[in-house]
C-alpha positions, 0 to 999 in steps of 0.5 A, a space after each residue: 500500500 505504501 508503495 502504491 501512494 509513492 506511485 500518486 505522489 511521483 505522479 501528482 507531487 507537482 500538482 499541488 491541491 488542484 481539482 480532479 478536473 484541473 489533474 486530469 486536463 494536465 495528464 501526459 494522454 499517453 502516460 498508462 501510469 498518470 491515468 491508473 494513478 488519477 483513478 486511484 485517487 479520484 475513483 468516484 469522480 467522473 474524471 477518475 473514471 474517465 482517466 481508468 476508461 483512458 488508461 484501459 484504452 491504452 492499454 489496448 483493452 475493448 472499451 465497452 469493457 470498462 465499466 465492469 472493469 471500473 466496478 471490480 477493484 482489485 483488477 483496478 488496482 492491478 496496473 497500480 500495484 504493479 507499476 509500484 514495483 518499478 516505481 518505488 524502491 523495488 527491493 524484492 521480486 515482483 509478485 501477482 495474484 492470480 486475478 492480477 497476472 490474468 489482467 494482464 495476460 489478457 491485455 497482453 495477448 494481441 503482443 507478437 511475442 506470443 508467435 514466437 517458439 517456446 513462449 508457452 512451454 513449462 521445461 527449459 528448451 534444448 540448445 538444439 531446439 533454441 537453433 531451429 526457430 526464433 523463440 521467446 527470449 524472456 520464457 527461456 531465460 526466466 525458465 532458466 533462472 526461475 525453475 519449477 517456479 511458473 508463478 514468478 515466471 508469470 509475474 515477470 513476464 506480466 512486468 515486461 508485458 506491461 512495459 511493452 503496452 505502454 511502449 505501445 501506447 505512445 506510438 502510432 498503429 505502424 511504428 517506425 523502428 526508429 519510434 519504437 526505439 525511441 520510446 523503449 529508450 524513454 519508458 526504460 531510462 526516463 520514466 522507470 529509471 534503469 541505470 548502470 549501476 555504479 561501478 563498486 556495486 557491480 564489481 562486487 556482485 556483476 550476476 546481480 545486474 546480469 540476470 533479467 530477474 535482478 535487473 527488473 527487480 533492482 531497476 539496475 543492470 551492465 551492459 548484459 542485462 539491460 541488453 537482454 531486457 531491450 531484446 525482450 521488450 523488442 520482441 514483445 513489439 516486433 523490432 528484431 534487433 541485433 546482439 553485437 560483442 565488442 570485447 567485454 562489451 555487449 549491446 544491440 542495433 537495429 539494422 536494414 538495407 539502409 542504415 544502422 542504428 546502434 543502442 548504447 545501453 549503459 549510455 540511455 540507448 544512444 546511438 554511437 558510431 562503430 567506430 568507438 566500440 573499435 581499439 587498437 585489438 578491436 578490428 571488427 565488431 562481432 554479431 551473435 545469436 539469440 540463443 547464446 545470451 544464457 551462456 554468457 550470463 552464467 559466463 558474467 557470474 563467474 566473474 564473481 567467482 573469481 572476485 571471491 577466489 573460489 575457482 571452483 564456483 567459477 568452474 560451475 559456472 563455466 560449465 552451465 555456460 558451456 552447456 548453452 554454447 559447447 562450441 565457444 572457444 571463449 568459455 573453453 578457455 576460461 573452462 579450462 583455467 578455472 578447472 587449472 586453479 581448482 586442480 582438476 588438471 587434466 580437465 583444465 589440459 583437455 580444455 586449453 588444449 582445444 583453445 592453444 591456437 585460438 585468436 577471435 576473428 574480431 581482434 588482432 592478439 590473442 591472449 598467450 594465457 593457454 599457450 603458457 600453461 601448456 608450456 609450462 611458463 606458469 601453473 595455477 596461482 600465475 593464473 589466479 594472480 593475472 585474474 585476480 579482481 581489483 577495486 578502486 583502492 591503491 591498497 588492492 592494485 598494490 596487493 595486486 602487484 605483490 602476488 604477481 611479482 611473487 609469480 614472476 620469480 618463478 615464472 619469469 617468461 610468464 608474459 601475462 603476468 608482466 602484462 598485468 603488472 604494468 596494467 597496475 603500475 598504470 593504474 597507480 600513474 607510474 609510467 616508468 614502472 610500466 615501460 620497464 614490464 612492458 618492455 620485458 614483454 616485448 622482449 619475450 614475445 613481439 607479437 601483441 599489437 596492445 603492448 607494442 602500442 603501450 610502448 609506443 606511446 609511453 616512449 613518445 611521453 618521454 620524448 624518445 621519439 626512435 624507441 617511439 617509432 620502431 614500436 610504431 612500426 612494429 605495432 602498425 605491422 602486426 595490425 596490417 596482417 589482420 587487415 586492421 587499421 587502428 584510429 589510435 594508431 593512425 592519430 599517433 602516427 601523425 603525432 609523431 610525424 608531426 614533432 619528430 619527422 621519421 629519420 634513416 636509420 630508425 
């Protein structure tokens, strides 16, 4: 009930003590909420009935169905009850009764969602099954995160449903696509306030705002989990989007004949050039498929594992991961190095053996981590040092780089490992620490396009400009034998050229 008068005052906080009909003038025709709201308060006047026979309206109900509508209040407060979820301080799962979900359901009916395959079905499908049709990503992904609990389910997918009904009631009866993006981006970052969450929340608990139903519970999301919501709400209104991956990064863009429309989750649905999402690593921008969503949320929960030292877990969740998508060499290899940290070696062999060779078709380096573990250039506890998580703190880089320093003694041809340290002593603002890592890098292996670049760059701060210039050089070839041609490393070349000309013998 408190939640349900957080509701009326977000929506009429601004109004002052005026009059029903003073309120009702003022409402947003379009807002489902403000007319549900106005109902609430005014449920015998006639511009309180008038706002619920709106409200029905948009939401795509008959309108000679009002008037039982009207009469019978606990459907009447349904819409109410559950916009309070998403409007108040939404701390717990979403819960409907019975006459509420059937409301909804019944309103909900004419979405095309419907029409896609497994949006009725009670067993989460078989990854074979996922691949021979489009299918209901929300019913699938809540099958898989709510098992045996088809009342959540239900009421989840009652939530999506009426985000989809209000979307719809601001556009026209054929919307452009460029409409409907524009009203998923303002129901979703204007009117119900999802965010990004900040960044020592989900460096502490990235499964939280990876999984739909903590998204939708939290308001609260990473780029995994508000993209998953977009894709659900799309599906819900018939806007086929795209799921694009830049390393560590995922997002959507809508796509024709035409033109692109790329939507920037963590930025409000933006659009941005494909151009930012390219590095100097990036060469190109990798689609994937609707069925592979599952594998990396339970890819992202492992990070947490990671974070908590417990590669165990980690493996598990690696292994649920693996389940949704086998042929992912991605999932293989980090399958592999949590198996080697939780001492299952020969699992972790088997693995890293099928993945030694592999370099993603959208980057110029690979990572050499399998590579070094089959070498014997590092073991286990190298591997957990290079992944071990920092926070924001100086403490936690410099715990950091005690562990690899310690792992370097050891193994001191373990190039992942000099890499990381000169990641910390960057953190830390220490250039001179890092060029001294990254250049014991270089000299075990010249083949990383990243830290050829580092090096690059770190030497043309400090003016020697022919160091500069040979890793220029060098970082720049290694680009053109993948058919890349970085923008950072076109704007450092013509940095150079400009204060220090290239001379014979460089």
């Amino acid at each position: 009930m408190r939640k349900s008068a957080f509701v009326l005052l977000l929506c009429f906080s601004f109004l002052g003590a005026e009059s029903p009909r003073g309120l009702y003038q003022r409402l947003d025709p379009t807002s489902i909420p403000q007319h549900l709201a106005l109902y609430q308060r005014y449920p015998d006047s006639p511009e309180g009935k008038q706002a619920l026979a709106d409200a029905w309206a948009l939401l795509g109900g008959d309108p000679a169905s009002a008037q039982s509508l009207q009469a019978t209040q606990d459907l009447a407060l349904a819409i109410p009850r559950l916009l309070s979820l998403l409007q108040g301080s939404a701390d717990k799962a979403v819960e409907l009764s019975e006459s509420e979900l059937a409301l909804i359901e019944q309103l909900s009916a004419c979405l095309p969602h419907h029409q896609l395959a497994f949006s009725a079905c009670t067993q989460t499908p078989t990854l074979s099954d996922l691949k021979k049709a489009p299918f209901d990503l929300a019913r699938v992904l809540l099958l898989s995160q709510c098992p045996d609990n088809l009342a959540a389910i239900r009421s989840y997918e009652a939530l999506l449903d009426l985000m989809a009904l209000q979307v719809r009631a601001r556009v026209p009866e054929n919307p452009s696509p460029d409409q409907l993006i524009t009203e998923i981006n303002r129901l979703l970052f204007s009117d119900l306030w999802f965010r990004f969450p900040p960044h020592s929340k989900y460096a502490e608990d990235i499964d939280e705002y990876t999984f739909l139903t903590s998204v939708l519970d939290g308001r609260r999301g990473v780029c995994l989990g508000i993209s998953t919501l977009y894709l659900c709400l799309a599906q819900r209104l018939g806007l086929d989007l795209e799921i694009v991956t830049p390393p560590g990064h995922i997002y959507v863009r809508y796509r024709d004949a035409d033109r692109t429309i790329n939507i920037e989750t963590t930025a409000r649905g933006v659009h941005l050039d494909n151009r930012i999402y390219l590095s100097v690593n990036t060469r190109s921008l990798q689609q994937r498929e609707l069925w592979e969503l599952p594998a990396m949320a339970f890819f992202n929960q492992a990070a947490v594992h990671w974070r908590d030292e417990d590669p165990k877990a980690a493996q598990a969740a690696y292994a649920r991961a693996l389940s949704w998508s086998p042929d992912d060499p991605h999932i293989k290899q980090f399958y592999g190095l949590a198996s080697l940290c939780a001492g299952d070696l020969e699992l972790a062999h088997q693995l890293l053996s099928e993945t030694v060779d592999y370099v993603p078709d959208d980057v110029v380096s690979g990572d050499t981590l399998a590579k070094d573990v089959l070498s014997g250039r590092v073991d286990g506890e190298g591997i957990a040092a290079v992944l071990m998580h920092v926070d924001e703190s100086r403490g936690s880089i410099e715990a950091k780089q005690r562990r690899l320093r310690a792992v370097l003694e050891r193994f001191p041809d373990f190039q992942g490992a000099w890499f990381a340290l000169a990641i910390t002593y960057l953190q830390l603002s220490r250039p001179g620490e890092a060029l001294d890592c990254l250049e014991r890098c270089h000299a075990i292996q010249a083949n990383d396009i990243t830290v050829e670049y580092y090096l690059a760059a770190l030497h043309c701060q400090r003016l020697n400009y022919p160091a500069a210039w040979r890793h220029a050089d060098l970082a720049e070839a290694i680009a053109n034998s993948r058919n890349h041609n970085p923008r950072v490393l076109q704007e450092l070349r013509s940095y150079l050229m400009h204060h220090s000309p290239k001379q014979l013998g460089w």
